[in-house]
N, C-alpha and C positions, 0 to 999 in steps of 0.2 A: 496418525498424521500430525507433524508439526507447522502450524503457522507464524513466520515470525513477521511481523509489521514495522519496518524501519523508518520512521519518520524525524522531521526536521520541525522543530518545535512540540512545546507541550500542550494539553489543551488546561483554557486557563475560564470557560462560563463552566458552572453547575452544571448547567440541564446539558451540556456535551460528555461532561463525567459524569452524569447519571447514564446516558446513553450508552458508554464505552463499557461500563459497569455490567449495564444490564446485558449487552450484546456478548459480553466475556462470560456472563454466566450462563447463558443461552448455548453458548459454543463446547463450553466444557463437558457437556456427552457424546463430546464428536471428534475434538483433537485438543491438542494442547496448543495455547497460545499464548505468544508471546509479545509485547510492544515494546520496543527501544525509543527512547524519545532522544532526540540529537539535541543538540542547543543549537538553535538559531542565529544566524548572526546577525545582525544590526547593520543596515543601510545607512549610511548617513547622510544627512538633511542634503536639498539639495544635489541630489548625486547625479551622475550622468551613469550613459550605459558600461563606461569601462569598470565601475563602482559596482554596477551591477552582477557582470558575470562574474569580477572580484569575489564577489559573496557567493554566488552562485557556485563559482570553483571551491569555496574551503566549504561550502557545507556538502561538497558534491564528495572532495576527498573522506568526510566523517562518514559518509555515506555507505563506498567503497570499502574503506576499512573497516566497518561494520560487517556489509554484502560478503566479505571475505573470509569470518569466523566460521560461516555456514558450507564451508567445503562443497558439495556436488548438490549442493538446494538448489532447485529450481528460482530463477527470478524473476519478478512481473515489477515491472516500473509502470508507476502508474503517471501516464502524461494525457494530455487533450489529443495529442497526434498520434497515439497507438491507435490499435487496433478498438474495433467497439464487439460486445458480442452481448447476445441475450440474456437473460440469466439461466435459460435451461444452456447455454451456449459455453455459459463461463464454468460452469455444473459438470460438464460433459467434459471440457477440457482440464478441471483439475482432474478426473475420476478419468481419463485416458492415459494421464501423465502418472499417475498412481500404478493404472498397470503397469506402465513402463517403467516401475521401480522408484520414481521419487515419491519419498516419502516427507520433506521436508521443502516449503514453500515461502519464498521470501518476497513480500511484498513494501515496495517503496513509496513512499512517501513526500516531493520535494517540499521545499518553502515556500514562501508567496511569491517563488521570483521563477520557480520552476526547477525542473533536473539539468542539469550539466552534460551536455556531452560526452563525457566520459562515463555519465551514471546509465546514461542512454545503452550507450555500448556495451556496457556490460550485461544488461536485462539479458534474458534470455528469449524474454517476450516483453511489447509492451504494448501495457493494457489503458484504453480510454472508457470511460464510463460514460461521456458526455462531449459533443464539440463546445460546449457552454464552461466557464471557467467558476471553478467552487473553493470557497474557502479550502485551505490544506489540513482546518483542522475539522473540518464539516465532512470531507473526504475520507476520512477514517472512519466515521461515522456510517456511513455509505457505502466503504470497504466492507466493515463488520455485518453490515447488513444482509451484502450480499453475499460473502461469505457463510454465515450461516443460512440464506437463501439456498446455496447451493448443495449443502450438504440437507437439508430438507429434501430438495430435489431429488437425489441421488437415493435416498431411502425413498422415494415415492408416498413423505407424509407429507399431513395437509400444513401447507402454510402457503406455497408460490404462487397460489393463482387470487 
């Protein structure tokens, strides 16, 4: 199984690269993964909302053009307004879409301002973790967690309860 993590900024505290670190070596008896870090673009001071989905759109198209190297991967956009599911929930639906042949899963990422409508559009699924809004780069964190949450699950060893 391939995971790739496409996200919209880098993480820039220690103890978030200690976490991504440690969750990346936790994962690697389970699939291959992968994180693309976008560059962020920069709001400026003062902005109103047309400035906003401005940025929103060009990190939304880096996004897209990224989602697009992965030809028939499965995609999960991760927004506040998808879908929510458990973690044996989230477990069940990678490991359903597995049998159905994907073997490659792309999971997105947006900025502090959110996904694009067009990035929307394209998920295949989209997945919420939380009606509560979380850093994007805490989110990764959280991604990775559950992630290997579910691939625990799936073998029926002990970590998820």
């Amino acid at each position: 199984m391939n995971i790739e993590i496409i996200c919209i900024g880098n993480l820039k505290e220690p103890w978030l690269k200690d976490a991504e670190k440690e969750y990346t070596k936790r994962l690697s008896p389970y699939l291959k993964l992968t994180i693309t870090e976008l560059s962020e673009k920069k709001l400026p001071k003062n902005s109103g909302k047309a400035e906003e989905e401005s940025v929103k759109e060009k990190e939304g198209e880096a996004l897209i053009s990224s989602i697009e190297k992965f030809g028939d991967a499965f995609v999960f956009a991760l927004d506040m307004r998808g879908k929510q599911f458990t973690s044996e929930r989230f477990s069940e639906e990678i490991s359903e879409l597995t049998l159905k042949g994907k073997s490659t899963f792309v999971f997105i990422i947006g900025g502090s301002l959110g996904l694009s409508e067009k990035v929307r559009k394209k998920a295949d699924k989209i997945l919420s973790f939380s009606e509560m809004t979380f850093p994007h780069q805490l989110m990764r964190i959280i991604l990775l967690e559950q992630i290997y949450r579910s691939q625990k699950i799936q073998r029926s060893e002990p970590y998820h309860k």
